[in-house]
PDB file with one MODEL, atoms N, CA, C and O in Angstrom:
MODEL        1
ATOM      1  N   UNK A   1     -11.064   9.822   0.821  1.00  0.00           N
ATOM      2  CA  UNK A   1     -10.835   8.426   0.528  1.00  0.00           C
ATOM      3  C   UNK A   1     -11.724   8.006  -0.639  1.00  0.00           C
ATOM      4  O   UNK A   1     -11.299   7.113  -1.372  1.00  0.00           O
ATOM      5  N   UNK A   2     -12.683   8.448  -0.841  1.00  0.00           N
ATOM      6  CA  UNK A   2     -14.063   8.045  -1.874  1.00  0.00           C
ATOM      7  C   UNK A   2     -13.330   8.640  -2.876  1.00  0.00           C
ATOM      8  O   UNK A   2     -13.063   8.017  -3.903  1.00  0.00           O
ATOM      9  N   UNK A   3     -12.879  10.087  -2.644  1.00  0.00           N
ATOM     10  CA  UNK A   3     -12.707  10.713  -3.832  1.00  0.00           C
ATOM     11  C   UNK A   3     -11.218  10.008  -4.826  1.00  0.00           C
ATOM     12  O   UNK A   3     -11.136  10.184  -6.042  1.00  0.00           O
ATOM     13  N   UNK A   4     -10.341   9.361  -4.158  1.00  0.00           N
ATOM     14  CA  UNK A   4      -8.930   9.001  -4.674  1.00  0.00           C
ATOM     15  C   UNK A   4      -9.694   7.427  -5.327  1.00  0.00           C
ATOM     16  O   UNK A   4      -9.136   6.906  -6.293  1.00  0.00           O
ATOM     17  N   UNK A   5     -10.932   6.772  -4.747  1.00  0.00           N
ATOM     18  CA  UNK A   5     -11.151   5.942  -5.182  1.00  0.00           C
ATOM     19  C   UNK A   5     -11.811   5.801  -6.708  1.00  0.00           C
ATOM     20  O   UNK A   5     -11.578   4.945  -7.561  1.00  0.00           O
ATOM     21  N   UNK A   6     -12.886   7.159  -6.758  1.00  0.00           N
ATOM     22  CA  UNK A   6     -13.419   7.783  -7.447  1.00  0.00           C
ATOM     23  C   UNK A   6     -12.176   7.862  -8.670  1.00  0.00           C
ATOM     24  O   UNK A   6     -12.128   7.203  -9.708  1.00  0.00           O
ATOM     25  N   UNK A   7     -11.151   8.950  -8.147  1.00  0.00           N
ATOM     26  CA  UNK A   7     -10.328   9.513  -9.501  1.00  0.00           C
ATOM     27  C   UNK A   7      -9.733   7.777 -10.079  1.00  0.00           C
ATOM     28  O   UNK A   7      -9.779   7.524 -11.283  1.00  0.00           O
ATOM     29  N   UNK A   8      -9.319   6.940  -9.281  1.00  0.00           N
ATOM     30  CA  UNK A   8      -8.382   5.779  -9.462  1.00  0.00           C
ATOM     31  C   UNK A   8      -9.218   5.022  -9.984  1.00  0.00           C
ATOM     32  O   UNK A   8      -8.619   4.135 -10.593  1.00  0.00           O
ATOM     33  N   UNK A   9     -10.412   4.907 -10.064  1.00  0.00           N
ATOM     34  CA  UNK A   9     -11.541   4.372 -11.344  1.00  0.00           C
ATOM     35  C   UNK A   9     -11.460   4.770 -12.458  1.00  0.00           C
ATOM     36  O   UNK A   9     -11.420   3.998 -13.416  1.00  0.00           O
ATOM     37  N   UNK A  10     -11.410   6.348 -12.596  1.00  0.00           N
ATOM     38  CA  UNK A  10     -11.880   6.966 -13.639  1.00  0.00           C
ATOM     39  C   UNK A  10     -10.749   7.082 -14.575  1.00  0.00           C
ATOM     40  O   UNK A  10     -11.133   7.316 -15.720  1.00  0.00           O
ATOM     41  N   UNK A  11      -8.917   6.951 -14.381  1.00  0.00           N
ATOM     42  CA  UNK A  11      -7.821   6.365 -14.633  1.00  0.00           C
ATOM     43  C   UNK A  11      -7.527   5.459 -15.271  1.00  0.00           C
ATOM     44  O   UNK A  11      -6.919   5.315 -16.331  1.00  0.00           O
ATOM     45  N   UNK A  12      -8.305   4.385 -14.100  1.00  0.00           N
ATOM     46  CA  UNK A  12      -7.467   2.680 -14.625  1.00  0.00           C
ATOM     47  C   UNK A  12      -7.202   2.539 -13.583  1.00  0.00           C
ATOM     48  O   UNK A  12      -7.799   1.629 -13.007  1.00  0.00           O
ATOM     49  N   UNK A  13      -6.264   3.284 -12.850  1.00  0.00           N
ATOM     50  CA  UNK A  13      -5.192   2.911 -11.704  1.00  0.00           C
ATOM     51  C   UNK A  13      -5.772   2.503 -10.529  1.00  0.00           C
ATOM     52  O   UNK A  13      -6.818   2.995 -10.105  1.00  0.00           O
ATOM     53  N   UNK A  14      -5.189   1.677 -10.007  1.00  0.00           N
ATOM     54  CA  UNK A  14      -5.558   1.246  -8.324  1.00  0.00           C
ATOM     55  C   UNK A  14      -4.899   2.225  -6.895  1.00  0.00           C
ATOM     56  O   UNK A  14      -3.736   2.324  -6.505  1.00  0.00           O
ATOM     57  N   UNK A  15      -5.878   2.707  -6.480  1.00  0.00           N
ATOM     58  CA  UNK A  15      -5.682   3.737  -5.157  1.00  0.00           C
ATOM     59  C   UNK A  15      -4.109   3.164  -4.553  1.00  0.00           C
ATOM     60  O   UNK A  15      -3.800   1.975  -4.476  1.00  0.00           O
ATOM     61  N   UNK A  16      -3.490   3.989  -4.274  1.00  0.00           N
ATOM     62  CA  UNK A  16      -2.120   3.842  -3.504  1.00  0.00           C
ATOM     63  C   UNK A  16      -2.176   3.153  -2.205  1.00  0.00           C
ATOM     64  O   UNK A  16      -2.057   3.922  -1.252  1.00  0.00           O
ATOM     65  N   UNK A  17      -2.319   1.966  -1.925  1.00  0.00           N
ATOM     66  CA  UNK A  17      -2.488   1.817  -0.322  1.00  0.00           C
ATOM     67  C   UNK A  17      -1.585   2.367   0.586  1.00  0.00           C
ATOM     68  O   UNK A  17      -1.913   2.523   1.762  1.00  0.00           O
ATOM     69  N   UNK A  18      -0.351   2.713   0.120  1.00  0.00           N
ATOM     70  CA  UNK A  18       0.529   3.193   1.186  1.00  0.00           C
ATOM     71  C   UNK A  18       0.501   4.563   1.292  1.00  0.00           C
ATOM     72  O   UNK A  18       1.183   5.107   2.160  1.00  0.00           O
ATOM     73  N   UNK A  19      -0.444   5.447   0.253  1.00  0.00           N
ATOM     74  CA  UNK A  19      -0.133   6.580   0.442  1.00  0.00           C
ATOM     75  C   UNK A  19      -1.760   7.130   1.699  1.00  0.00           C
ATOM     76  O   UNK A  19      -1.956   8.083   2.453  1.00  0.00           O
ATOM     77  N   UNK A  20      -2.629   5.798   1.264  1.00  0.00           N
ATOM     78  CA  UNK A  20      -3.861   5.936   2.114  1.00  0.00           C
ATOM     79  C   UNK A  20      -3.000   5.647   3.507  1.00  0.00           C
ATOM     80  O   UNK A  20      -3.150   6.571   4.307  1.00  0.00           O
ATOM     81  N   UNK A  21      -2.236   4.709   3.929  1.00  0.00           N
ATOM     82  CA  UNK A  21      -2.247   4.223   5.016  1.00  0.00           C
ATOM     83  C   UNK A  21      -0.900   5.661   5.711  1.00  0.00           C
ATOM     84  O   UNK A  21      -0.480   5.514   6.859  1.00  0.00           O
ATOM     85  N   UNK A  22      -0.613   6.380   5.215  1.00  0.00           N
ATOM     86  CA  UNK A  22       0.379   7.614   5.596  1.00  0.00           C
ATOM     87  C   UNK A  22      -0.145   8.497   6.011  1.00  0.00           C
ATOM     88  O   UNK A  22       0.424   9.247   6.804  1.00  0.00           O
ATOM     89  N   UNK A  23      -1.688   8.733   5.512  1.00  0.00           N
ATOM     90  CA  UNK A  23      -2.373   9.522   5.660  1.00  0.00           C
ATOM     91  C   UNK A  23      -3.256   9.253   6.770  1.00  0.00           C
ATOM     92  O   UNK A  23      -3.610  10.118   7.571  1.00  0.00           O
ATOM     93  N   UNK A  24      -3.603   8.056   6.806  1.00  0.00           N
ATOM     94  CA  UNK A  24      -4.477   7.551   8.221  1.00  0.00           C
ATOM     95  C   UNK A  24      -3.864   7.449   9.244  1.00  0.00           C
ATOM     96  O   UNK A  24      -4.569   7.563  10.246  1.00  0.00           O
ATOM     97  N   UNK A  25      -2.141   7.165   9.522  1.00  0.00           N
ATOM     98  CA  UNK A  25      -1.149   7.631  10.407  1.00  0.00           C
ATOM     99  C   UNK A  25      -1.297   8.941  11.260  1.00  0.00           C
ATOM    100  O   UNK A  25      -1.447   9.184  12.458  1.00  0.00           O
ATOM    101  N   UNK A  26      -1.157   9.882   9.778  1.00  0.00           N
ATOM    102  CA  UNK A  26      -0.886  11.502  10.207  1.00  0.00           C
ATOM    103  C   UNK A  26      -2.296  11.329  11.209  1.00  0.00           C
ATOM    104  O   UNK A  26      -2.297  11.401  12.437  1.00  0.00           O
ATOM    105  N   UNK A  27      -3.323  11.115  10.439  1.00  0.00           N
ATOM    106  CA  UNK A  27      -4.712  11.444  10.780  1.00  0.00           C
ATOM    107  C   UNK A  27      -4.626  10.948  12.527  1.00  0.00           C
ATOM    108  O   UNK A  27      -4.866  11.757  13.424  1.00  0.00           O
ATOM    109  N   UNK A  28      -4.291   9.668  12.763  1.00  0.00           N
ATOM    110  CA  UNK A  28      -4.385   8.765  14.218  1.00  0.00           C
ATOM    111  C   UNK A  28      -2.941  10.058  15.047  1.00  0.00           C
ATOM    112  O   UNK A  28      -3.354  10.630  16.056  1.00  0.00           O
ATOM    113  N   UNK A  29      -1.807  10.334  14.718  1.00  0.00           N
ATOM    114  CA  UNK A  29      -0.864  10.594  15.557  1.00  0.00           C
ATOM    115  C   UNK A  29      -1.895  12.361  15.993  1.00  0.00           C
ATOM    116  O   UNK A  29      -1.699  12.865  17.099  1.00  0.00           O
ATOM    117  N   UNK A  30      -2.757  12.960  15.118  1.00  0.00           N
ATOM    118  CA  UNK A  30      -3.321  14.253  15.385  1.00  0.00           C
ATOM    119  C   UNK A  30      -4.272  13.918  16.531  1.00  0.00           C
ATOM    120  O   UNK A  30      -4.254  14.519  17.606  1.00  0.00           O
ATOM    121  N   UNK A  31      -5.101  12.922  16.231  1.00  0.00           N
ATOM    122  CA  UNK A  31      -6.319  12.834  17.117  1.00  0.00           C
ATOM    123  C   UNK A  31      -5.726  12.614  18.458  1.00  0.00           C
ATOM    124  O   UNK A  31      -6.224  12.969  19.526  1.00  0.00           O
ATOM    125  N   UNK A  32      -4.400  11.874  18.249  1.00  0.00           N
ATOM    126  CA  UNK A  32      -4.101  11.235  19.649  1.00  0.00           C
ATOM    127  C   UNK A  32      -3.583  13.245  20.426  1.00  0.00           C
ATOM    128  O   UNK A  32      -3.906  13.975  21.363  1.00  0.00           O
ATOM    129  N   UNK A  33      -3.001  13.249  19.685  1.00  0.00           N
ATOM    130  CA  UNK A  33      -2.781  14.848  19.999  1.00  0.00           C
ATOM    131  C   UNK A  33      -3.452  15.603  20.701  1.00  0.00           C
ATOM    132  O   UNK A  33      -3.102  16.080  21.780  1.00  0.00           O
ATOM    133  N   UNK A  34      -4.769  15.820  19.978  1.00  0.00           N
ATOM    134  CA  UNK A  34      -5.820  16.881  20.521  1.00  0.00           C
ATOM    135  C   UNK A  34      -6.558  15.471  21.757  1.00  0.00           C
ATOM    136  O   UNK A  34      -7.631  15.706  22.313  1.00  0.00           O
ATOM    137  N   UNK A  35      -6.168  14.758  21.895  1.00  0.00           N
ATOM    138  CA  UNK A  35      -7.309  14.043  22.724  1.00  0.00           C
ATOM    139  C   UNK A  35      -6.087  14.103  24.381  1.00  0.00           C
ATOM    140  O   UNK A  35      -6.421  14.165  25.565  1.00  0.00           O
ATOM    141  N   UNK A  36      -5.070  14.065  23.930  1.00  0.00           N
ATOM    142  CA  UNK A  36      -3.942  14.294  25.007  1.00  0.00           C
ATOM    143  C   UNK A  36      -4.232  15.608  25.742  1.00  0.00           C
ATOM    144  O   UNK A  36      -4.154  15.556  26.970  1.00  0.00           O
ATOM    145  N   UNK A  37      -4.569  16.826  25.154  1.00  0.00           N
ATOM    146  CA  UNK A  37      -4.602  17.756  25.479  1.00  0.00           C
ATOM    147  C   UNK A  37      -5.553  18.169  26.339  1.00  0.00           C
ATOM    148  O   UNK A  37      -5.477  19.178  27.040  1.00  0.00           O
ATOM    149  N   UNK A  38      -6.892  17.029  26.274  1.00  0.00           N
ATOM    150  CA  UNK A  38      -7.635  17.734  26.866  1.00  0.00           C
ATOM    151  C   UNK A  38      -7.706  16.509  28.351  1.00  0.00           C
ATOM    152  O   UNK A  38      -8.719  16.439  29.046  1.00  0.00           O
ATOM    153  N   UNK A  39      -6.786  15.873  28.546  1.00  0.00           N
ATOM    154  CA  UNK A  39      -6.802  15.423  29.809  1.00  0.00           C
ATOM    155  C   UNK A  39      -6.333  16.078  30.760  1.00  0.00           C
ATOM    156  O   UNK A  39      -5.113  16.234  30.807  1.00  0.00           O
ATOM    157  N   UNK A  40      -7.289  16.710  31.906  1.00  0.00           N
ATOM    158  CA  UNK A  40      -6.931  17.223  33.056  1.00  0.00           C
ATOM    159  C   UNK A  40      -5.913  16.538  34.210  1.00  0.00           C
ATOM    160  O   UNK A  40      -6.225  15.687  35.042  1.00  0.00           O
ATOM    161  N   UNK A  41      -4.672  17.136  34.014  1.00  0.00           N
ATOM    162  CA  UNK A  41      -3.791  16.561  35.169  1.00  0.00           C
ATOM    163  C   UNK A  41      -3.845  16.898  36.732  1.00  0.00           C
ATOM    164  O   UNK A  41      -3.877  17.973  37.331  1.00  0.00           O
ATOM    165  N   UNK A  42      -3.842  15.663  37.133  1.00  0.00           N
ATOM    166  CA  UNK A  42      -3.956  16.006  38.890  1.00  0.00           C
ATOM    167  C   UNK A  42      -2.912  17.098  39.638  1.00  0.00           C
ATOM    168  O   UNK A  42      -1.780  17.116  39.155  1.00  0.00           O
ATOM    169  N   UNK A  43      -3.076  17.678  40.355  1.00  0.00           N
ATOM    170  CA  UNK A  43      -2.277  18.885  41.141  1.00  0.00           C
ATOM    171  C   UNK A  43      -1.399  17.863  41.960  1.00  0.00           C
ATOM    172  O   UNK A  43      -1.917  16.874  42.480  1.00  0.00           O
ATOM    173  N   UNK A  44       0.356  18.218  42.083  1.00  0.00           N
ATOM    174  CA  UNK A  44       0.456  17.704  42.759  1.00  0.00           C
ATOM    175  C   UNK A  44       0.624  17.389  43.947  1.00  0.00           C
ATOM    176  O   UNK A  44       1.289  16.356  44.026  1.00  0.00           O
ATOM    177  N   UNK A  45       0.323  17.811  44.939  1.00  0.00           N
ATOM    178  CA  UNK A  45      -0.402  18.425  46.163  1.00  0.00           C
ATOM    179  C   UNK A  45      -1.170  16.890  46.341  1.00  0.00           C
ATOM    180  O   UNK A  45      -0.719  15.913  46.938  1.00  0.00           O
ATOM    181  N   UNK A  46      -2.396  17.008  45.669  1.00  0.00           N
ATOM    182  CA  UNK A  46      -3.154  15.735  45.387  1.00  0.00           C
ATOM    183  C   UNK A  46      -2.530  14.415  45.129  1.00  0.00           C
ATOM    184  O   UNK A  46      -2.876  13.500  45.878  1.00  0.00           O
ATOM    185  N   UNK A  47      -1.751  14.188  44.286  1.00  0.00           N
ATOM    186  CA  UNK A  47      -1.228  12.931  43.783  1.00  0.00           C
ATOM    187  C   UNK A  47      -0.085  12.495  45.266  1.00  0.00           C
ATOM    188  O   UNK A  47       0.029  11.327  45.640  1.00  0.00           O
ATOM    189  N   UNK A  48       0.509  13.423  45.803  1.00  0.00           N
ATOM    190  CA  UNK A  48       1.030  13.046  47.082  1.00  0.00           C
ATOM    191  C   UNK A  48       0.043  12.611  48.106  1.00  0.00           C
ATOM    192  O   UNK A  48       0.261  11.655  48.851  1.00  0.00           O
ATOM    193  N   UNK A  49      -1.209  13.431  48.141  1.00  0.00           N
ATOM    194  CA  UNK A  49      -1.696  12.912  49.182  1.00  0.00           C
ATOM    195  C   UNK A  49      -2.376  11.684  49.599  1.00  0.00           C
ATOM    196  O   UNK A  49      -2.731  11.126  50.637  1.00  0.00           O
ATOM    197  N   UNK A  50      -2.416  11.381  47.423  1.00  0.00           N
ATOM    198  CA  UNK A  50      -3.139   9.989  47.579  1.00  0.00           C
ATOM    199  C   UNK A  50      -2.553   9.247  47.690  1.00  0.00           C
ATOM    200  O   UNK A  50      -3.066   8.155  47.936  1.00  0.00           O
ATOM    201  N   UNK A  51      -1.049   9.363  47.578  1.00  0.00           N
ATOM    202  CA  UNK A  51       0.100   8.145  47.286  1.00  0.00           C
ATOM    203  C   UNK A  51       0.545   7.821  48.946  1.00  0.00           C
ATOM    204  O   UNK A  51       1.133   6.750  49.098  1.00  0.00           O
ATOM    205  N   UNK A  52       0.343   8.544  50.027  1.00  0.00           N
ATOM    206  CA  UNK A  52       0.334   8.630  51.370  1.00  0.00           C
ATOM    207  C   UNK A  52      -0.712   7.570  51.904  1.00  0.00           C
ATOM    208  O   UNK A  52      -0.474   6.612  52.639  1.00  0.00           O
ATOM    209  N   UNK A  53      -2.174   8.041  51.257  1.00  0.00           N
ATOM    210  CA  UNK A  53      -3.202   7.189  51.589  1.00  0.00           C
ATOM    211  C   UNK A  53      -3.066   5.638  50.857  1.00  0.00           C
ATOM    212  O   UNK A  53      -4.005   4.866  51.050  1.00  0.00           O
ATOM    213  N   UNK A  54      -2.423   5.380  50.393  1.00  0.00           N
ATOM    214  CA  UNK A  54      -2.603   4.147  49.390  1.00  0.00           C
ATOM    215  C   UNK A  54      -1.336   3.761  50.161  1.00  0.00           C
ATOM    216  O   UNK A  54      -1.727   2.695  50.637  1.00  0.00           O
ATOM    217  N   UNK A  55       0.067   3.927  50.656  1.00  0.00           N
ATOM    218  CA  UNK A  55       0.766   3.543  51.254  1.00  0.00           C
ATOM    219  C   UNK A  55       0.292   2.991  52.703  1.00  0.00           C
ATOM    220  O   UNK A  55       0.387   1.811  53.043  1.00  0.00           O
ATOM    221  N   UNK A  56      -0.227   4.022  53.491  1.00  0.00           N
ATOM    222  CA  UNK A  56      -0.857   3.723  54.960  1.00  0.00           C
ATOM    223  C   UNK A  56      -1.833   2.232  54.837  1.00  0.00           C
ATOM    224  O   UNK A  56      -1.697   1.348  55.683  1.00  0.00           O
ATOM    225  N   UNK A  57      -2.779   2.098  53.721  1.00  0.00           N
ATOM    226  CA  UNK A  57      -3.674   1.482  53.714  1.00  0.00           C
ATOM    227  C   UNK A  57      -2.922   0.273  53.124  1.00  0.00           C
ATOM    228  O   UNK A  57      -3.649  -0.714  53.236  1.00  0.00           O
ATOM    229  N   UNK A  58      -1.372  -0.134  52.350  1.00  0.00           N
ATOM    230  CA  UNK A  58      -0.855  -1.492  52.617  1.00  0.00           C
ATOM    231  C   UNK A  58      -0.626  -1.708  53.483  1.00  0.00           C
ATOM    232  O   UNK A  58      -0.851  -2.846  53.896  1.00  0.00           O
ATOM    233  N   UNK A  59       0.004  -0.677  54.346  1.00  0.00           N
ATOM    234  CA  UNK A  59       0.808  -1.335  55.625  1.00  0.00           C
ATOM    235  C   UNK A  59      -0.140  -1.808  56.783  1.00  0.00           C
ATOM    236  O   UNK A  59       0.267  -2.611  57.623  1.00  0.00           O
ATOM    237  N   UNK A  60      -1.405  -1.297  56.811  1.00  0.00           N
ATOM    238  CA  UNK A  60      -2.782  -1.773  57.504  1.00  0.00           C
ATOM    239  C   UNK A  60      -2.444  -2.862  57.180  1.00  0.00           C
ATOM    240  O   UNK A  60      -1.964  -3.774  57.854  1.00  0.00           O
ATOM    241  N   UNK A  61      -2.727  -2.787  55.950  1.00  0.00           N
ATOM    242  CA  UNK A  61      -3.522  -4.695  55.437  1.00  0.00           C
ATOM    243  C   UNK A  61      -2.303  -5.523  55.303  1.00  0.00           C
ATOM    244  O   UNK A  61      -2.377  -6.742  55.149  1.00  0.00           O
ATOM    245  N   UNK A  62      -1.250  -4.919  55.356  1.00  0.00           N
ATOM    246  CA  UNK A  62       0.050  -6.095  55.154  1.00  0.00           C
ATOM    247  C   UNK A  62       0.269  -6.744  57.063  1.00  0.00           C
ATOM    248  O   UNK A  62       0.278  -7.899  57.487  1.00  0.00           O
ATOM    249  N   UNK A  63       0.416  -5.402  57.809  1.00  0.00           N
ATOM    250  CA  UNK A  63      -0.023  -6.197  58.940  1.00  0.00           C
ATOM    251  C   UNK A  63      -1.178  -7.078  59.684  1.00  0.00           C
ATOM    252  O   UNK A  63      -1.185  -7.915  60.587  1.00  0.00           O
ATOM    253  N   UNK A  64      -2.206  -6.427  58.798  1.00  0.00           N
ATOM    254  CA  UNK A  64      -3.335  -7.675  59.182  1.00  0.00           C
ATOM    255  C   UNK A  64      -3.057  -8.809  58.972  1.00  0.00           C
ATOM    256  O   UNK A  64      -2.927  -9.610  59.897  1.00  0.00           O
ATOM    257  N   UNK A  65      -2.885  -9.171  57.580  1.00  0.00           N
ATOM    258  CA  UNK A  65      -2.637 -10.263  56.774  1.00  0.00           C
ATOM    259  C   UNK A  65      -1.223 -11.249  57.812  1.00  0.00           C
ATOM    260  O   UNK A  65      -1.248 -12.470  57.963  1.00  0.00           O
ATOM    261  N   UNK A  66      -0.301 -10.462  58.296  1.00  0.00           N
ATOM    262  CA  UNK A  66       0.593 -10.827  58.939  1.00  0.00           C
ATOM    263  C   UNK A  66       0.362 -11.448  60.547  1.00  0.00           C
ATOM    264  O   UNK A  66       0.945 -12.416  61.034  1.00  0.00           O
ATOM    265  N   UNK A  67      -0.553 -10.676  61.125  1.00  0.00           N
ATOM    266  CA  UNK A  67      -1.582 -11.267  62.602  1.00  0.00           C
ATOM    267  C   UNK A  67      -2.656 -11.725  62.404  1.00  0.00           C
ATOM    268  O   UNK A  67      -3.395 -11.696  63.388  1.00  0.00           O
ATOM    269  N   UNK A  68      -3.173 -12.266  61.266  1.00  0.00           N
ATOM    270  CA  UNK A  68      -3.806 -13.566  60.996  1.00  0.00           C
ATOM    271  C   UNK A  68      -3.333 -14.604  60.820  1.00  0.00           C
ATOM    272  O   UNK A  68      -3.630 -15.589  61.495  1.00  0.00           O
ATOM    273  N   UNK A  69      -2.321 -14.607  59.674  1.00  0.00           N
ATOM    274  CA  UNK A  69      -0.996 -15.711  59.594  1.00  0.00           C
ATOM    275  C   UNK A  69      -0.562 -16.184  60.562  1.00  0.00           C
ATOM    276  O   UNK A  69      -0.225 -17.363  60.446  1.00  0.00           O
ATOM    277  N   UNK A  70      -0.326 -15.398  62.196  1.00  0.00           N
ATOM    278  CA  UNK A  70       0.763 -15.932  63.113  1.00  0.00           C
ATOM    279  C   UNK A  70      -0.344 -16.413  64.096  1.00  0.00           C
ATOM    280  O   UNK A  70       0.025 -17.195  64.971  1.00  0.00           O
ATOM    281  N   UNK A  71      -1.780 -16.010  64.063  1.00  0.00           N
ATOM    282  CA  UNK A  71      -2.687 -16.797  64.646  1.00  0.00           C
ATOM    283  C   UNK A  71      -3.037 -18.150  64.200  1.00  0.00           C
ATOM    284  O   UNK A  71      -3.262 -19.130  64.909  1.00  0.00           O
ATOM    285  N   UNK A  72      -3.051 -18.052  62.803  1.00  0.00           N
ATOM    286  CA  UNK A  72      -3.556 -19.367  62.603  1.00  0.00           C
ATOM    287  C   UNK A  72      -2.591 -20.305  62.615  1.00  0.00           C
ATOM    288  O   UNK A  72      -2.880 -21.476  62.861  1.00  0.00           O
ATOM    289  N   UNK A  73      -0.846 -19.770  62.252  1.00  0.00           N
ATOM    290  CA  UNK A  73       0.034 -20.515  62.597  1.00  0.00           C
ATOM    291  C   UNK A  73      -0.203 -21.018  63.781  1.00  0.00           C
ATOM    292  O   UNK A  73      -0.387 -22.234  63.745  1.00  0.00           O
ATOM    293  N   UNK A  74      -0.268 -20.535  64.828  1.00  0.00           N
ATOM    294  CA  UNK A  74      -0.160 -21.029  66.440  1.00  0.00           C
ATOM    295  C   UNK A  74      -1.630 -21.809  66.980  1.00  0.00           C
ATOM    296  O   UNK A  74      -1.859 -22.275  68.096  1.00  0.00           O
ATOM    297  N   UNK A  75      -2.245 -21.782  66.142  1.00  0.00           N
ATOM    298  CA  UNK A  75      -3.952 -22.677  66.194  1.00  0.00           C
ATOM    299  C   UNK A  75      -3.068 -24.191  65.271  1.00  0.00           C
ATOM    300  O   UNK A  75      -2.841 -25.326  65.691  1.00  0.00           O
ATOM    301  N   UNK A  76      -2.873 -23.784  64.414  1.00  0.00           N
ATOM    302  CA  UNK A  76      -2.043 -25.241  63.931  1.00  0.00           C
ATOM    303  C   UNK A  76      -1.286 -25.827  64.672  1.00  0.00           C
ATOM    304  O   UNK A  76      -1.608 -26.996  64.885  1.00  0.00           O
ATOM    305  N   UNK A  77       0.180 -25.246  65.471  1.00  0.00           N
ATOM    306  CA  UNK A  77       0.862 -26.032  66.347  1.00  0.00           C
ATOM    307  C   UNK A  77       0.078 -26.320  67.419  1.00  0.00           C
ATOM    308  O   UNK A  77       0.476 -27.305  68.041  1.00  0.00           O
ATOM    309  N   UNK A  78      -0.823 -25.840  67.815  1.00  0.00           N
ATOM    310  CA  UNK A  78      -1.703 -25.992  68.649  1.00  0.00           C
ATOM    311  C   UNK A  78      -2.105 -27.457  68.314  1.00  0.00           C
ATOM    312  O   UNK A  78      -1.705 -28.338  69.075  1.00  0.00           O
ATOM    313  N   UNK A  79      -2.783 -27.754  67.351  1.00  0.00           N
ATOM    314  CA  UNK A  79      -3.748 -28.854  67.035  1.00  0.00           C
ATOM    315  C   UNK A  79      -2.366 -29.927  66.386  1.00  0.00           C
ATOM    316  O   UNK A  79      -2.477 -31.150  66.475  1.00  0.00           O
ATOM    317  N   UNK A  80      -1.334 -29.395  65.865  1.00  0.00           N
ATOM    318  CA  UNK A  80      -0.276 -30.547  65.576  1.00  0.00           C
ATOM    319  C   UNK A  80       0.054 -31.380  67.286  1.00  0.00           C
ATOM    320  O   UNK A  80       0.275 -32.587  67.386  1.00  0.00           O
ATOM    321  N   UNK A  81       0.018 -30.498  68.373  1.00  0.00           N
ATOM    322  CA  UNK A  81       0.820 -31.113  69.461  1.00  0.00           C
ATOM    323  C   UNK A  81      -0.155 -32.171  70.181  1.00  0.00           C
ATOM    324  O   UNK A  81       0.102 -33.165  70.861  1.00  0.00           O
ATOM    325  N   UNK A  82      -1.522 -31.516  69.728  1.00  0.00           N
ATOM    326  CA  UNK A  82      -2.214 -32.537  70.422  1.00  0.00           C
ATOM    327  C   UNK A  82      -2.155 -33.724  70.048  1.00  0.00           C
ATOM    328  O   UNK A  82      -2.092 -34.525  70.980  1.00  0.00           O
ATOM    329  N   UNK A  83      -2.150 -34.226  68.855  1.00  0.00           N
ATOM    330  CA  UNK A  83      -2.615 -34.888  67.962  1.00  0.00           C
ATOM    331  C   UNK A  83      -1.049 -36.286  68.304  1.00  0.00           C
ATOM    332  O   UNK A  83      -0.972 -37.307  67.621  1.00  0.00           O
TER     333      UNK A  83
ENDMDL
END
């Protein structure tokens, strides 16, 4: 980059921005490349077993959430009838 700035001084001419910005493309689509590569993927063996555990553990909390609701519902009609 110094150096195209360098020659485009020593010219006249003004550095190509589009040919810099083609090049900083290539440069970003490589890195993303080699940086893809080195992510270790889960076995899937594993990814089932967690997707089991993460299922079990809504249906816990969706029924909690659901026998708290119908308690406090019935503490309300409770306190509506007195009233």
């Amino acid at each position: 980059m110094a150096e195209e700035k360098k020659k485009a001084a020593e010219s006249g001419k003004k550095p190509n921005k589009f040919a810099q910005a083609g090049k900083n493309s290539i440069k970003f689509f490589r890195d993303c490349k080699a940086e893809i590569k080195k992510i270790v993927w889960p076995q899937p063996k594993f990814v089932f077993k967690n997707t089991g555990v993460v299922l079990v553990t809504i249906v816990v909390i969706g029924l909690f959430i659901f026998g708290l609701d119908t308690l406090l519902m019935s503490l309300l009609g409770l306190f509506m009838n007195l009233g």
